[in-house]
C-alpha positions in Angstrom: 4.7 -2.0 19.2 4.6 -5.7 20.9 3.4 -7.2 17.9 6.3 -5.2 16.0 9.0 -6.8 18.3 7.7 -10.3 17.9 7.7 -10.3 14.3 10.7 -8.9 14.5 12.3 -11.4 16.4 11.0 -14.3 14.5 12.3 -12.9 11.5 15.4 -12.9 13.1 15.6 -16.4 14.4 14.5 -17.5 11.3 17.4 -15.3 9.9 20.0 -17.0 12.1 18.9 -20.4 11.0 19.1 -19.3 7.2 23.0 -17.9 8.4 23.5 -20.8 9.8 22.5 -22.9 6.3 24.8 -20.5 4.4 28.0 -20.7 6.2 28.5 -24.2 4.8 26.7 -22.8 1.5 27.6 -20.7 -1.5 28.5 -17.0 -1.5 25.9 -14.8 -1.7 25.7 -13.1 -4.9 25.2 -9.2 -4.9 21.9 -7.5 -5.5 21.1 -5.4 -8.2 19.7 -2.7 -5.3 18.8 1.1 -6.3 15.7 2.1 -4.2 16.0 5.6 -6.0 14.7 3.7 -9.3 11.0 4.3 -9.3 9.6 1.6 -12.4 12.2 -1.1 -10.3 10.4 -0.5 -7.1 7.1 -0.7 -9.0 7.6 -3.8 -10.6 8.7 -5.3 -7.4 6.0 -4.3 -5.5 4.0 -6.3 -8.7 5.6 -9.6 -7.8 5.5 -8.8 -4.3 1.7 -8.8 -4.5 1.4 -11.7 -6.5 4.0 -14.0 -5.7 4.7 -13.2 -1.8 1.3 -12.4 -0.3 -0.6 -14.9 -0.9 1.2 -16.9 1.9 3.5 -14.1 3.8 2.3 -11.1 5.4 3.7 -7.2 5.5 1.9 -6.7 8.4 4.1 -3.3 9.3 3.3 -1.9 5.6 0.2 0.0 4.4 -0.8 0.3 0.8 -1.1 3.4 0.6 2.5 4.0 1.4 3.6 2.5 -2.4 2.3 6.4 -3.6 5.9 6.6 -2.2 7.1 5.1 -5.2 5.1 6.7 -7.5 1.6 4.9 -8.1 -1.7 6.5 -7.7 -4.0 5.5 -5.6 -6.3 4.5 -7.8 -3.3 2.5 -9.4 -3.2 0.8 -6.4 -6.8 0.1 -5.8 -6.9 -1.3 -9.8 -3.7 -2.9 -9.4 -2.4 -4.3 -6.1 -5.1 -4.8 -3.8 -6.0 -8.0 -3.5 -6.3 -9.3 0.0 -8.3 -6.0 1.2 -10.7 -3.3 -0.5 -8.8 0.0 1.2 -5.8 1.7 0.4 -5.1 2.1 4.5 -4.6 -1.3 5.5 -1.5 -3.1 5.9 -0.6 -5.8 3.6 -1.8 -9.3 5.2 -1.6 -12.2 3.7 -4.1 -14.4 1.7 -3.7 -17.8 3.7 -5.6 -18.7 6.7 -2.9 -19.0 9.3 -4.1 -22.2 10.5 -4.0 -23.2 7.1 -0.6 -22.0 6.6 0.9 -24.0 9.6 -0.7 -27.3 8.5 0.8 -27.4 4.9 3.9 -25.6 6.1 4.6 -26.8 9.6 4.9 -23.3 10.9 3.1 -19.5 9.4 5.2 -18.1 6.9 7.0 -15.5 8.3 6.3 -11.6 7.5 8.4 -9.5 5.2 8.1 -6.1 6.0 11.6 -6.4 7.8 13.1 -9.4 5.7 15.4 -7.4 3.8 16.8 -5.6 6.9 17.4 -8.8 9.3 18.6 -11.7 6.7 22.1 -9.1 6.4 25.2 -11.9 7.2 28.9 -11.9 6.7 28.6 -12.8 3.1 26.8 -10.0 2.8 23.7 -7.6 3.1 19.9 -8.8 3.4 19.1 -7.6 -0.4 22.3 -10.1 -1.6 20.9 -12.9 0.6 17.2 -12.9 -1.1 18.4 -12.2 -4.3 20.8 -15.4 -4.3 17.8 -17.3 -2.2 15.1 -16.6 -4.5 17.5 -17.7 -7.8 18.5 -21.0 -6.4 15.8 -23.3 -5.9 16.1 -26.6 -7.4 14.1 -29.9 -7.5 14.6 -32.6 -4.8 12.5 -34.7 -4.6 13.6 -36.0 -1.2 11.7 -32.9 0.1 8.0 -32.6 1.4 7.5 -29.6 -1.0 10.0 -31.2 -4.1 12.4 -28.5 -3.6 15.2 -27.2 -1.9 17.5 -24.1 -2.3 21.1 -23.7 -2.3 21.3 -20.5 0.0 18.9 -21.8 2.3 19.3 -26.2 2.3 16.4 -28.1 3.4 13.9 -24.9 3.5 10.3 -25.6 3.7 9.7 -22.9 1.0 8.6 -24.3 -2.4 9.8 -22.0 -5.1 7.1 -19.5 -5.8 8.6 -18.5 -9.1 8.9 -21.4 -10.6 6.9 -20.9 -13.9 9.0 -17.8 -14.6 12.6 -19.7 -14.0 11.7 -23.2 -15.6 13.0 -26.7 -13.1 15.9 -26.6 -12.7 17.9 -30.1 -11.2 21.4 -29.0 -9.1 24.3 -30.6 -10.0 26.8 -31.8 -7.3 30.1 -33.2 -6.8 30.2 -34.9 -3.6 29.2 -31.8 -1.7 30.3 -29.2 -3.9 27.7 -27.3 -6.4 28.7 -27.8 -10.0 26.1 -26.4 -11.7 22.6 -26.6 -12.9 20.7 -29.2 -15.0 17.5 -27.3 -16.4 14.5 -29.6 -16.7 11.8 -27.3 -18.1 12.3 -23.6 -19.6 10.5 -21.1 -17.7 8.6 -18.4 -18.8 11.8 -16.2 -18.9 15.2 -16.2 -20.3 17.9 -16.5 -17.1 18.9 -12.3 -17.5 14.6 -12.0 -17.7 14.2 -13.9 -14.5 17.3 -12.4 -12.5 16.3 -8.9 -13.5 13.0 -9.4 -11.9 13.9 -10.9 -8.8 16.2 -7.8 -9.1 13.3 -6.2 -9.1 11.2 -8.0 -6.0 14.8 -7.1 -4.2 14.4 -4.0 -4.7 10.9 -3.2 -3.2 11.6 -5.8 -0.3 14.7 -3.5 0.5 12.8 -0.2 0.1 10.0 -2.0 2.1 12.1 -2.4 5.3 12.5 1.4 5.5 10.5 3.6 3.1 11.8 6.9 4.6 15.7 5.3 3.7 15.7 7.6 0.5 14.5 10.8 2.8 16.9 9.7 5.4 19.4 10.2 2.5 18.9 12.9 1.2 18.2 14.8 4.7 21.4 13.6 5.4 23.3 14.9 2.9 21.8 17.9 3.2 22.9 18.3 6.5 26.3 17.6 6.1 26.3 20.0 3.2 25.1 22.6 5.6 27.7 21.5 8.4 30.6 22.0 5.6 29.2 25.6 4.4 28.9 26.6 8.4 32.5 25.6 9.1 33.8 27.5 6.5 31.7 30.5 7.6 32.3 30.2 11.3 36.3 30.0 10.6 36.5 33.3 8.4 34.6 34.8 11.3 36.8 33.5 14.1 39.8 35.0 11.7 37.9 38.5 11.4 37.4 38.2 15.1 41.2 37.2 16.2 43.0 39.3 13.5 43.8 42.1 15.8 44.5 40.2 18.4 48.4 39.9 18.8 
């Protein structure tokens, strides 16, 4: 539970910073979020596993919890398991940590909660990573050669890069113009934001995998409360109906 709370308050002062970077930003752009979509949450958790943990950790998640979303476990053990050889052990990350905070300056921080504590005025977590993780750009001014739009001067280099092409932002004064593309990626611009879509998607669903229970508990509930009220008032009108 200690550990928990820690990670949870990094990931919120790191969330405050990233706030912070955005006021004076652009808008947040809104995510493409359905957590009831099964081959989405799939092919997030994909690109979660090969793009994200290699250097950030889910250290609250376990893999065998993504039979939630509809893999197998021995899907999982074919497909996803890299970092570990069981099915019942939360997702850590590939880096050494001491490693980590020698290229980085600091350990990356863990995801499991990202989604849930990066939500701002512009809008909800999901619409900060999905505008995040589409607007890195090369700067060469930078340690790592990039720098992001959502989040200026982040130590992050893009991890997707080979997917979106290098791209080159274009600026007047301090206003974004637009985007100067340097080298294609690997995917057309609708290819590329449909999979970060995607990654979204399962970081969303990651944050709370009983959301979609929650839900639908929920609604039955109230569905219950609705069919009880109309019941318990025809019986209060049997009851009282003689009464004068």
């Amino acid at each position: 539970m200690k550990k928990f709370i820690l990670s949870l308050i990094a990931a919120l002062g790191i969330a405050t910073g990233a706030h912070a970077a955005s006021d004076a930003g652009i808008p947040w752009d809104k995510a493409p979020v359905d957590i009831s979509n099964q081959a989405s949450l799939q092919n997030g958790a994909k690109l979660f596993v090969n793009y994200c943990l290699g250097c950030h950790s889910a250290a609250f998640m376990r893999y065998n919890r993504l039979q939630d979303i509809g893999l197998s476990e021995q899907e999982i053990k074919d497909n996803l398991l890299f970092t570990t050889d069981k099915v019942g052990e939360t997702m850590i990350a590939a880096i050494n940590p001491k490693q980590a905070k020698d290229w980085f300056g600091a350990n990356p921080p863990d995801l499991t909660v990202i989604a849930r504590s990066r939500a701002g005025h512009n809008g909800t977590g999901a619409d900060y990573l999905y505008t995040f993780l589409r607007t890195f750009y090369r700067d060469d001014t930078k340690a790592t050669g990039w720098n992001n739009l959502a989040f200026p001067s982040v130590g992050m280099p893009h991890p997707l890069w080979e997917m979106q092409g290098q791209r080159r932002a274009v600026f007047e004064g301090d206003h974004f113009k637009g985007w100067e593309q340097i080298t294609p990626g690997t995917l057309s611009e609708q290819e590329y934001d449909q999979q970060i879509g995607d990654l979204v998607n399962y970081l969303q669903w990651m944050g709370e995998p009983a959301q979609a229970t929650r839900v639908r508990v929920g609604v039955g509930v109230l569905i219950f409360l609705a069919i009880f009220i109309v019941i318990a008032w025809k019986l209060n009108a049997a009851f009282w109906k003689d009464v004068k």
